[in-house]
mmJSON file of the N, C-alpha and C atoms, coordinates in Angstrom:
{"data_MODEL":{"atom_site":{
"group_PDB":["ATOM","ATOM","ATOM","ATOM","ATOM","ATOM","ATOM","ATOM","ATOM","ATOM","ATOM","ATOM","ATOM","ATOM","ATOM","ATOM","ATOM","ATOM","ATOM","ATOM","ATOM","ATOM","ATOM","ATOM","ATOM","ATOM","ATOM","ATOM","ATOM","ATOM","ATOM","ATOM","ATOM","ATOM","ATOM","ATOM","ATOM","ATOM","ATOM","ATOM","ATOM","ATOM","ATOM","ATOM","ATOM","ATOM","ATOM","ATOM","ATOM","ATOM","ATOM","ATOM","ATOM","ATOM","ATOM","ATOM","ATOM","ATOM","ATOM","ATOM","ATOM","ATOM","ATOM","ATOM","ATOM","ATOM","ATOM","ATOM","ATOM"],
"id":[1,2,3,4,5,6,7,8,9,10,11,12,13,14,15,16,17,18,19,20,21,22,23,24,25,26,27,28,29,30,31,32,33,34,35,36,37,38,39,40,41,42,43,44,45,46,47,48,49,50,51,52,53,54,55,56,57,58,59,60,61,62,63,64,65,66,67,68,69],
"type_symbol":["N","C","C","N","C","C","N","C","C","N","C","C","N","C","C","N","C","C","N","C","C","N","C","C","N","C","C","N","C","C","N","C","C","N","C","C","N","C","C","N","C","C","N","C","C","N","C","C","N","C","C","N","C","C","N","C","C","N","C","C","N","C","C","N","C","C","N","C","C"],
"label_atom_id":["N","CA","C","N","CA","C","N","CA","C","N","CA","C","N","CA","C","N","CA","C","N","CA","C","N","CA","C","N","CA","C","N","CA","C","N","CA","C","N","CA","C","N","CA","C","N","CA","C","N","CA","C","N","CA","C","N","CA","C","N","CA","C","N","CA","C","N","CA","C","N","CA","C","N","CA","C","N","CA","C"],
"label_alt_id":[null,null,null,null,null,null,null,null,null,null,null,null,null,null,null,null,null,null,null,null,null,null,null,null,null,null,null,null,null,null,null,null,null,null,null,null,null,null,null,null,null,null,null,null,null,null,null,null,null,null,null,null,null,null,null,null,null,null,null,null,null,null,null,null,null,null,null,null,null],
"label_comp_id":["UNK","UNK","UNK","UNK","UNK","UNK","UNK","UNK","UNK","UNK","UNK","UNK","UNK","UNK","UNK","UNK","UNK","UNK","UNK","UNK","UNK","UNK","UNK","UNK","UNK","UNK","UNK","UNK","UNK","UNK","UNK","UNK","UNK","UNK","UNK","UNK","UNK","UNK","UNK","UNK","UNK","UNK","UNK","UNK","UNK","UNK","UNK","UNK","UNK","UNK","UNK","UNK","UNK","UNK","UNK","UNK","UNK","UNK","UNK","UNK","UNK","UNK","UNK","UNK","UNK","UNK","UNK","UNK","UNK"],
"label_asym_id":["A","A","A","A","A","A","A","A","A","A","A","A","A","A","A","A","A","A","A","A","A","A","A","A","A","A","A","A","A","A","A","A","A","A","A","A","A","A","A","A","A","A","A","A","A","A","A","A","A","A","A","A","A","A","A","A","A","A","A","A","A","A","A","A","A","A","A","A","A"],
"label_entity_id":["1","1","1","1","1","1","1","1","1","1","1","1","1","1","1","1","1","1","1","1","1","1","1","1","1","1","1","1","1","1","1","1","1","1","1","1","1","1","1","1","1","1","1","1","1","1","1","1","1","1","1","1","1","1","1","1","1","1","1","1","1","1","1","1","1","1","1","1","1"],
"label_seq_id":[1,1,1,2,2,2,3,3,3,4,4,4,5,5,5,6,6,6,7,7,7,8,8,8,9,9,9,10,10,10,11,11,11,12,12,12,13,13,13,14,14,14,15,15,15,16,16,16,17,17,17,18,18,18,19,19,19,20,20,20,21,21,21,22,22,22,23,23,23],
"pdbx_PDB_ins_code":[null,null,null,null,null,null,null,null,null,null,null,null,null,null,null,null,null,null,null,null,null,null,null,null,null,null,null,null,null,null,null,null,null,null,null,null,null,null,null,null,null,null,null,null,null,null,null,null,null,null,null,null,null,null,null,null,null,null,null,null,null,null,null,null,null,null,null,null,null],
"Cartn_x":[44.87,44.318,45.183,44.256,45.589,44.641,45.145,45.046,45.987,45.731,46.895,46.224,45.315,45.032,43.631,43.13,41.781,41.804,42.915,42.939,42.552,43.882,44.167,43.23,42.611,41.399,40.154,39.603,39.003,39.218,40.331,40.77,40.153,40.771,40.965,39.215,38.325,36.671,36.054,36.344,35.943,36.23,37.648,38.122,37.247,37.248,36.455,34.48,34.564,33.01,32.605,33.555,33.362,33.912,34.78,34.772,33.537,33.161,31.737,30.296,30.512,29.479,29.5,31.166,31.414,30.722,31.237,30.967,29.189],
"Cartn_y":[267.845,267.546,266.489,265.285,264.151,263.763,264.232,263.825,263.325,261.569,260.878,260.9,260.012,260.268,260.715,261.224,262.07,263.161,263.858,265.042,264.514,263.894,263.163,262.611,261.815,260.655,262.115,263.23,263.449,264.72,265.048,265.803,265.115,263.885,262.792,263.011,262.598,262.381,263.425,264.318,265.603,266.234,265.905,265.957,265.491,263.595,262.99,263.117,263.937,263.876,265.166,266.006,268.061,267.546,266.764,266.412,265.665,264.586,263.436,264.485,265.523,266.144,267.318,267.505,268.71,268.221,267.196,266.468,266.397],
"Cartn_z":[-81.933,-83.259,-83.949,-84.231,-84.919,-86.013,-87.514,-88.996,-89.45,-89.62,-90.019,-91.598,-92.08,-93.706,-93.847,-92.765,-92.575,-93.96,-93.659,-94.668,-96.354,-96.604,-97.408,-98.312,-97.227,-97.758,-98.088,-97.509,-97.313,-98.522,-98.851,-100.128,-101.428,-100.827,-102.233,-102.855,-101.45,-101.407,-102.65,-101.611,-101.998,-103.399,-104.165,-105.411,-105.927,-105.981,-106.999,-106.809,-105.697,-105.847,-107.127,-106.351,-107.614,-108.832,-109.338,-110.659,-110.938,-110.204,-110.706,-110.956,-109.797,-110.25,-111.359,-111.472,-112.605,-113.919,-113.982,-115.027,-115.458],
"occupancy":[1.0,1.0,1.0,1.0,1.0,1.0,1.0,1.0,1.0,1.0,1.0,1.0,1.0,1.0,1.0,1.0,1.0,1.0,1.0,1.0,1.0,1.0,1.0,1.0,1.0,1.0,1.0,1.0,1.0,1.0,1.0,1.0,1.0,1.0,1.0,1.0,1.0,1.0,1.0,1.0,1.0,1.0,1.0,1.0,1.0,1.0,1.0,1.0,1.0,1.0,1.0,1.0,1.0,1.0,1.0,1.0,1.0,1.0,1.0,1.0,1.0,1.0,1.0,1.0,1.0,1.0,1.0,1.0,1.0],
"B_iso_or_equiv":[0.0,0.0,0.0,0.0,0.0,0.0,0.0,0.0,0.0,0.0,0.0,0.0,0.0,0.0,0.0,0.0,0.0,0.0,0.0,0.0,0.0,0.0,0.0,0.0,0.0,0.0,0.0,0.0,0.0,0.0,0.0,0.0,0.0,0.0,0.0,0.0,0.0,0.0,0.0,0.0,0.0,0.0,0.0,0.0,0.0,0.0,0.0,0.0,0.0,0.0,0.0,0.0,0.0,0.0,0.0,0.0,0.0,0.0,0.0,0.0,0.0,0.0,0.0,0.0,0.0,0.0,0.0,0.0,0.0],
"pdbx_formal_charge":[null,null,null,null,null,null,null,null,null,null,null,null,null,null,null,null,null,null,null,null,null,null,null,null,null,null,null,null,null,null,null,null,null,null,null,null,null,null,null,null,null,null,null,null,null,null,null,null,null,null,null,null,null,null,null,null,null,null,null,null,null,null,null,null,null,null,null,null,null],
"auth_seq_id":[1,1,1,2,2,2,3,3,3,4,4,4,5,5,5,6,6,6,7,7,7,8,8,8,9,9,9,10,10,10,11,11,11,12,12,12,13,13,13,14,14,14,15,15,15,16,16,16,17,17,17,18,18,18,19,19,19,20,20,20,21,21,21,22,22,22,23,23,23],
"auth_comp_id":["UNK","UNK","UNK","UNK","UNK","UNK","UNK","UNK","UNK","UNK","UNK","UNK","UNK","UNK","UNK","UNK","UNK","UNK","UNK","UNK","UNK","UNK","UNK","UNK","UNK","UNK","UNK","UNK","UNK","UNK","UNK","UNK","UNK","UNK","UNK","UNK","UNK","UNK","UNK","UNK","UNK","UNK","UNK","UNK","UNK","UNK","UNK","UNK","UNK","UNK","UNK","UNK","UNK","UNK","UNK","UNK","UNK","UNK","UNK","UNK","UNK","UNK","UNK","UNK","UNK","UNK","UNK","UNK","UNK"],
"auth_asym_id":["A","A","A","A","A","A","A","A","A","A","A","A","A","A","A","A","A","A","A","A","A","A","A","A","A","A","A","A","A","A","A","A","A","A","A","A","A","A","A","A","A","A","A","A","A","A","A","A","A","A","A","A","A","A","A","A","A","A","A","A","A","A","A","A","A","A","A","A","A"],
"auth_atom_id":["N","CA","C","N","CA","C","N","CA","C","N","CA","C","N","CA","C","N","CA","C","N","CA","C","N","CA","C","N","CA","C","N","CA","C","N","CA","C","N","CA","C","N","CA","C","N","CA","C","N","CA","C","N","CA","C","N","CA","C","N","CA","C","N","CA","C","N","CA","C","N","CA","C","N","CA","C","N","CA","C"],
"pdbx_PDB_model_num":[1,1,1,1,1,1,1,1,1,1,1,1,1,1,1,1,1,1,1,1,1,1,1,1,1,1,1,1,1,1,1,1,1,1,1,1,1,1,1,1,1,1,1,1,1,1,1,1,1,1,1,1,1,1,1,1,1,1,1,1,1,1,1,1,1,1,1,1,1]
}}}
């Protein structure tokens, strides 16, 4: 298993999508 900024990037995604849609 190799996550170099997969996680990261995919945290990051995922953050600003549940705030865009919190909102």
């Amino acid at each position: 298993m190799q996550v170099p900024v997969s996680a990261s990037s995919y945290l990051n995604i995922l953050q600003n999508y549940h705030t865009r849609h919190h909102r």
